[in-house]
N, C-alpha and C positions, 0 to 999 in steps of 0.2 A: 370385334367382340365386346360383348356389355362386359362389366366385374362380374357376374354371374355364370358365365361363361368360361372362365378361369378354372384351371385346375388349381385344387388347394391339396398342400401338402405342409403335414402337421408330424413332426417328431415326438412320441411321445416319451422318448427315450433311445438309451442307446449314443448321444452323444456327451460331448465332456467326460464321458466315460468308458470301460470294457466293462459289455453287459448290458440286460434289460432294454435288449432291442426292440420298439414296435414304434411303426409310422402307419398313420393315417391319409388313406389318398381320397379327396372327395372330391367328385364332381356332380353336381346338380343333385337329385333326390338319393345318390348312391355315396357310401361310404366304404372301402376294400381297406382292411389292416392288416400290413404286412410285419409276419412276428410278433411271439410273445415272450418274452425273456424274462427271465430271473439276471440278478446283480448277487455279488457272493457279498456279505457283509465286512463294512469295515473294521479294523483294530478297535473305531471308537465306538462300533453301534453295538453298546452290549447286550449281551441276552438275545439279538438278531440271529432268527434264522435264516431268513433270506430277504431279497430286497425287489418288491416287483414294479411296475409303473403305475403311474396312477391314471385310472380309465375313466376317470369325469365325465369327461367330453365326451367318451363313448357312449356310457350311460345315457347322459345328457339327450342326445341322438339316437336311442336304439333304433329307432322307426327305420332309419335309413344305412344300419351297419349291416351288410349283406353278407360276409365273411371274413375270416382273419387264413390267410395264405401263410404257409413256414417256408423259409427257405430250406433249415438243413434243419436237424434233430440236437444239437448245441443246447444245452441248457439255456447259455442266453440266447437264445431266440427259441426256444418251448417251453422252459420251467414254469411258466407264470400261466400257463393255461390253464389249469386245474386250478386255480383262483378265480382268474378273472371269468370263466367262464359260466362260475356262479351269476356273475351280475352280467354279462354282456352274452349270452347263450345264443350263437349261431352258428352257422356252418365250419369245420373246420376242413381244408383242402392241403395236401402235402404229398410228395410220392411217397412210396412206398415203403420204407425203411424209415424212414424219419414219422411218419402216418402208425409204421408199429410201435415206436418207441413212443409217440403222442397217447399210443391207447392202451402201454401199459399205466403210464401215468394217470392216467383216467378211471381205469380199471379197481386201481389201488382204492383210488378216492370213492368208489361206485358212483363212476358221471357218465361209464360208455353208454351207458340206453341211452340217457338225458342230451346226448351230445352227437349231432348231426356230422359225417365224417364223410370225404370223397378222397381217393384216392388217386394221385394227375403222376401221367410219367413225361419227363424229358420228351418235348416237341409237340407238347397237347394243350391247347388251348380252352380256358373258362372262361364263361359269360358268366357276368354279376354286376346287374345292374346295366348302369351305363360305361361300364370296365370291360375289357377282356384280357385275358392275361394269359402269357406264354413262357412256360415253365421251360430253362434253357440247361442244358447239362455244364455243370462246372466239376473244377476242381476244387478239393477241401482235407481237413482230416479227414473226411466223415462219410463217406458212402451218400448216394444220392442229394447231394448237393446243389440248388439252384441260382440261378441268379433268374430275373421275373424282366419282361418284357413288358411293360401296364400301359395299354393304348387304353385312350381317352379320346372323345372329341376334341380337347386343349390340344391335343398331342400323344407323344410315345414318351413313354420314361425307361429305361433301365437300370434297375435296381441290380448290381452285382450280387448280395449277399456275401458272407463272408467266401473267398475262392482265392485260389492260385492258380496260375499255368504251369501242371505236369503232361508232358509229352511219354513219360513212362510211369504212369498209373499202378498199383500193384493189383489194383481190380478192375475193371470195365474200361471204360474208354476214357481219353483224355476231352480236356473241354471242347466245347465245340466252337470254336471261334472261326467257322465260315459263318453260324447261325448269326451270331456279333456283328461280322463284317454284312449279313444279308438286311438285316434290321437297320446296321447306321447306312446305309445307301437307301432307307427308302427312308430316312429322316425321323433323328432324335432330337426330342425336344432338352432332354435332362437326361447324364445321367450320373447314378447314385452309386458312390463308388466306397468298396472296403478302404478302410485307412488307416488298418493297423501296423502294417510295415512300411508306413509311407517314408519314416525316414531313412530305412534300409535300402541302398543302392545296389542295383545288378537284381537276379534272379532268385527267388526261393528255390535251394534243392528239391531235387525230386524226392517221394517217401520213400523210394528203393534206395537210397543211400544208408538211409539207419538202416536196412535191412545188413549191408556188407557191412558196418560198424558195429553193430549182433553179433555177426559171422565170428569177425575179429576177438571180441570180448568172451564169447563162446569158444573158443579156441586156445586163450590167453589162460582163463580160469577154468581149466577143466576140471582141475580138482576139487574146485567147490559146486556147494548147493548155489544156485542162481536164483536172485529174489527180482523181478523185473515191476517198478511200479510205473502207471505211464494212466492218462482219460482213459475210461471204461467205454468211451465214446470213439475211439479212435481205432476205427476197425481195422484199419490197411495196418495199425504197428501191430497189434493185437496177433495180427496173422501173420507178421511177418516175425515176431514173437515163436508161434508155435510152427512156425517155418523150422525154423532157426534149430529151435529145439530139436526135431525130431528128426533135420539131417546130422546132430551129435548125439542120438540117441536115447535122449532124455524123456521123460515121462513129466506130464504139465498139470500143477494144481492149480486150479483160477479161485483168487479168494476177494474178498467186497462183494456187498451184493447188487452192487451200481452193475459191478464187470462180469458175476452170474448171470444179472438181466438180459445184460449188451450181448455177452457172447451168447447166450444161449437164443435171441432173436434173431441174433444176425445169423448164429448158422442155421439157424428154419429155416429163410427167407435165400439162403444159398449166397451170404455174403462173405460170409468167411466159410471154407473149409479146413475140417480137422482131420488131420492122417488119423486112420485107426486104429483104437489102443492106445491113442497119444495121451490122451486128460484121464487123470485121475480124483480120485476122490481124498477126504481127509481121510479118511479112515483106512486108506493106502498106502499115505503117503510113509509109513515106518514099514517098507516091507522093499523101498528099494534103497541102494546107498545112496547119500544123501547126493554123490557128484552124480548119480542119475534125473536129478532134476531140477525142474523150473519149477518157481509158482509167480503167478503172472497175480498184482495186487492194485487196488485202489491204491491211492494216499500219497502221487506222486508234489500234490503242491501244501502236503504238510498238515491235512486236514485231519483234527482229532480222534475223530471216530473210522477213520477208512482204516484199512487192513493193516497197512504200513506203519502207520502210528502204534495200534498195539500190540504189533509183532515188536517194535523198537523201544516200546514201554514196557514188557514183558506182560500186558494183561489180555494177549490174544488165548485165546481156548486150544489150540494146537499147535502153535510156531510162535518160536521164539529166535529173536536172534542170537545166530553165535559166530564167535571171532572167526569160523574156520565159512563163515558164509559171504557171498561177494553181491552186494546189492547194488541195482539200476538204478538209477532215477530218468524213466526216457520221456522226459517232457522237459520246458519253460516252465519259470514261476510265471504264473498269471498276475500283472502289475498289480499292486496291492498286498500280495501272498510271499514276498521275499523274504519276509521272516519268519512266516512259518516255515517257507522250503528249509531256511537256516536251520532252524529249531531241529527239523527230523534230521538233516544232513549229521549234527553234530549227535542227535541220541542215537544214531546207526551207526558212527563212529567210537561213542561209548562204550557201546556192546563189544566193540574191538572189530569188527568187520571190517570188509572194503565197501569204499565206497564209489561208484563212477556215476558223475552228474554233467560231463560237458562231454558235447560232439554224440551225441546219445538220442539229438532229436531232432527233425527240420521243421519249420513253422507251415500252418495250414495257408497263411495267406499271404498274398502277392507285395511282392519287394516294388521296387520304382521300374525298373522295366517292362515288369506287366502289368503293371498300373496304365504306361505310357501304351502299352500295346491297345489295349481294352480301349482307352480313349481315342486309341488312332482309330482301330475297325471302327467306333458309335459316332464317334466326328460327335457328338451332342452341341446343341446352340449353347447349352447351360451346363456346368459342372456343380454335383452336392455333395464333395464329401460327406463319407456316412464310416459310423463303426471305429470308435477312437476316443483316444482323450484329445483337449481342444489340440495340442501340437501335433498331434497326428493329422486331425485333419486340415492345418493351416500346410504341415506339407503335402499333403495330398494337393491342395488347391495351389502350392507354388509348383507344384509338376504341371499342373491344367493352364497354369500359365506360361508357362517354358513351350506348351506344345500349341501358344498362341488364341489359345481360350480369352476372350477380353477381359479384363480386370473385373470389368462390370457383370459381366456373365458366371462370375467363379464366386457360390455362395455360402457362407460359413451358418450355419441354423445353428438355436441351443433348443434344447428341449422344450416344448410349447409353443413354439414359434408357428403363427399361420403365414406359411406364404403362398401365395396366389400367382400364378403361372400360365403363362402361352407363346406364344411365337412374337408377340409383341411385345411381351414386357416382365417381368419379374417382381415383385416387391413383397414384403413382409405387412403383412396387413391388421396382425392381430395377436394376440397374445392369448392359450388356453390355458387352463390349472394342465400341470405335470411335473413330473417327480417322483421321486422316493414311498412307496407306500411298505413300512416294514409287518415282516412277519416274523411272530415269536410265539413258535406254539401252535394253538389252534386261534389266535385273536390276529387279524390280518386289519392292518391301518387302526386299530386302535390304542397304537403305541404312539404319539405323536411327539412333536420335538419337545417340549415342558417336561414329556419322562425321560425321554433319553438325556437329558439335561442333569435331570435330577439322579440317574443312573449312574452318568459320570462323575457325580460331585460324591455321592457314595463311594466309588471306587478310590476315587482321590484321598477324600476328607474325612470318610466314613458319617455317623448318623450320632446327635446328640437329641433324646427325646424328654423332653418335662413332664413328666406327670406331676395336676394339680388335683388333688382332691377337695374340690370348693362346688358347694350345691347350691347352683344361682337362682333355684327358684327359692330354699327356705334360707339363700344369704348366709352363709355358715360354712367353718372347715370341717373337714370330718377327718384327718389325716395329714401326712407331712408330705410336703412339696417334695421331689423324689428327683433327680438330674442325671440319667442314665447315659452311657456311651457306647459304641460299639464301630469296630475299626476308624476310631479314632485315637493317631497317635498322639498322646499327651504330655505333658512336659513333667520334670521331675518328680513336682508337687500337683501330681494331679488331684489329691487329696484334697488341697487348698484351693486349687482352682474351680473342683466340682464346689464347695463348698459357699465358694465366691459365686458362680452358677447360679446356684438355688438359691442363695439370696436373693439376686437382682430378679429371678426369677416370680418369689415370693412379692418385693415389691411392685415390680410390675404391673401384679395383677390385684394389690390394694390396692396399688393408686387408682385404677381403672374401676373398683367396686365404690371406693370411694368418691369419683367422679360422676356416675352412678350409672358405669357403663357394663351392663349384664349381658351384649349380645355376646353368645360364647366365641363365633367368627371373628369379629372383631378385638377380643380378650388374647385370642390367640396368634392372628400376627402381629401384634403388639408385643405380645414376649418372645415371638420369634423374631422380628426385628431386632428387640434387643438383647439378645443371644447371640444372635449372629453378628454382630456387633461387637460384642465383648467377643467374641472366642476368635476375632478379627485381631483387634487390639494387644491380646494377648498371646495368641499362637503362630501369628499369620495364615491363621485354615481356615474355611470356609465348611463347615461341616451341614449338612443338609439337617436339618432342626426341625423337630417335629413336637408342639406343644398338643396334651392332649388334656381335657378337661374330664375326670371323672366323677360320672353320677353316683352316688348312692345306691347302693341297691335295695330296694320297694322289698319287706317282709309280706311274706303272703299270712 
């Protein structure tokens, strides 16, 4: 085969990290992207709403991007569609539960006319381009979950998507790993494996275990109100939630409107079922005793605005917590979110309640044993860990070599990375833009790093602003230099120190008039430079400095 003849395969997220999963598969005039994920924002990206990839290279290429494929319904791997599909507008393909939640998102935004949609179940194959792809049934949290078969002239890939091996499903079937074992017998070139639990050894439990550990806690606290927060996403707990419930009798509030969306799609689409009479409304809920019920809530990883948070903050509209209440948390912090889970843990504690946060959840994806399974059925020539921060998938790639995978065959990608692929050879051939595109609001990537920079230094050191009253076209003051502060902490004699300020400030900008330098840009990091300087010397803070030059104002 020429270099042309290579399959290329380009991450444009989703590794070094949990979240904002999307890879690029190209071969010859066709380009298949698998996932679109949102990343939750970090501690230090402030003012971030969310965090999506950046699609350049897509753009770049629209001529040849044929469609974006989802594995499961996971925010990271769908939040970012309703962005990016503004600039990268093509087919979007998914089965059918993950496909509804894609087009409530859609819907919100008004993109469903605008946006091309098919619908693929477990065992059906699509043509795109010079791709075809075979949508394989897995396990997950999440109802209809895929892992993707992507033949190529290069070869076959198997892309796992994020999955476990459960043998007792609480809905549908368990994975199908004859389909696994049918695909690596007729030869994998690569494949693309979850790597979030790769350093966990042995087996992920089944989801019906939290279901008896429910039972248990349901039984223990009968005499309380039951507050259960857990993914809005996560439908097998959801149901196994209002299982629970309604074999002790209880009557179920769902409150978030992430988990109104979730449940009220899934049970159209017959993915969860509700015993009748089980859910009620707010406007009900003071009409049974309080040890008659559940409310099933957002907010289990601490997030400010979900249900949890202002039921634990007292500014919810109809629930409040109270000491005589026993609250769930049935999920994992998501890596990054440990302080927030802290945060609500202890204001739910506050309130005087109970609180149970361990043994309360099993994880969606596969431990080292079914890592090592998945890899025995695909046999692949090539291992890629996918879906992980980098130690995640450095063990995912020490299991691919325990199971005799060659050194050389076992690939670690970061983000951007092209590498080019076939039965001959492997190598990283090129580097695209990718990364971080933040969204705050309605301005998506025009937040770049200079602001987030200058965001933090605010937070830190707060803002010192000069105002010069000097009018450079008639050369004259009209007014007193002025040295303002705000969240900056000051030292005793902040009196003296602003004082000192506006001096150097004052000179500053003679000596520059005097010099006979009138361009205002330039007048102005000159006394920003030295401000920050002095407020260096003297405080040790670095406060974000804002010199500003004011005009005169023109009499009419």
């Amino acid at each position: 085969m020429s270099r042309t003849d290579k399959l290329k395969i380009i991450p444009l997220g989703g590794l070094e990290t949990i979240g904002m999963n999307m890879t690029a598969f190209e071969y010859g005039r066709s380009i298949v992207v698998v996932d679109c994920g949102i990343a939750f924002p970090e501690d230090d990206m402030l003012g971030i709403d969310l965090v999506i990839p950046d699609v350049t290279y897509l753009k770049d290429n629209i001529e040849r991007v044929r469609a974006f494929v989802i594995t499961h319904g996971h925010e990271d791997h769908i939040g970012a569609l309703p962005y990016v599909l503004g600039e990268v507008n093509v087919p979007v393909y998914a089965t059918p539960l993950t496909m509804a939640l894609i087009e409530h998102k859609l819907e919100e935004r008004g993109m469903l006319d605008s946006t091309t949609r098919w619908v693929v179940r477990h065992g059906e194959t699509i043509s795109l381009g010079e791709f075809k792809i075979e949508m394989i049934k897995t396990n997950h949290s999440i109802q209809d979950a895929s892992a993707l078969a992507i033949y190529s002239p290069a070869g076959t890939v198997v892309h796992t998507g994020d999955f476990k091996v459960d043998y007792t499903p609480v809905y549908g079937d368990s994975i199908d790993l004859q389909r696994f074992a049918e695909i690596g017998r007729q030869g994998v070139l690569a494949l693309m494996s979850d790597s979030t639990n790769a350093e966990e050894e042995g087996f992920t439990m089944s989801e019906r275990t939290v279901g008896q550990t429910l039972g248990g806690i349901f039984s223990e606290y009968k005499d309380s109100r039951l507050i259960v927060a857990t993914f809005a996403s996560n439908v097998d707990r959801v149901q196994q939630i209002i299982n629970t419930a309604h074999q002790f009798g209880r009557r179920v509030l769902v409150q978030g409107r992430s988990m109104i969306n979730a449940i009220s799609i899934a049970s159209e689409m017959g993915y969860i079922r509700i015993p009748y009479d089980t859910l009620i409304s707010e406007n009900e809920l003071d009409k049974y005793p309080e040890e008659q019920t559940v409310i099933i809530t957002t907010g289990s990883q601490g997030e400010n605005m979900a249900g949890l948070s202002r039921m634990a903050g007292g500014t919810h509209k109809y629930i409040h917590i109270k000491p005589t209440d026993t609250v769930v948390l049935s999920s994992n912090p998501i890596p990054g979110n440990e302080q927030a889970v802290s945060h609500i843990i202890n204001a739910v504690s506050a309130r005087g309640a109970n609180i149970i946060f361990q043994d309360v959840h099993v994880s969606g994806h596969a431990r080292q044993e079914e890592l090592k399974l998945i890899y025995t059925l695909v046999n692949p020539l090539y291992a890629i860990p996918v879906h992980g921060e980098y130690r995640h998938l450095r063990a995912n790639a020490a299991l691919a070599a325990q199971l005799g995978i060659p050194k050389d065959h076992i690939i670690l990608l970061h983000s951007g990375d092209v590498l080019e692929i076939d039965k001959k050879g492997a190598e990283c051939t090129d580097h695209v833009q990718a990364g971080p595109v933040f969204v705050d609001g309605t301005l998506i990537g025009d937040i770049g790093r200079e602001v987030m920079r200058d965001r933090k230094r605010l937070a830190q050191d707060g803002v010192l602003i000069a105002i010069m009253p000097y009018d450079l076209k008639e050369r004259r003051w009209f007014g007193d230099v002025q040295v303002r502060s705000r969240g900056f902490a000051l030292v005793d004699e902040s009196d003296a120190l602003i004082e000192q300020a506006r001096a150097l400030v004052l000179r500053t900008l003679e000596k520059k008039i005097a010099d006979g330098q009138y361009d205002g840009e330039k007048i102005n990091a000159s006394v920003r430079n030295a401000l920050a300087s002095f407020m260096v010397t003297q405080t040790g803070r670095k406060p974000l400095v804002l010199p500003i030059i004011v005009n005169p104002v023109e009499e009419s």
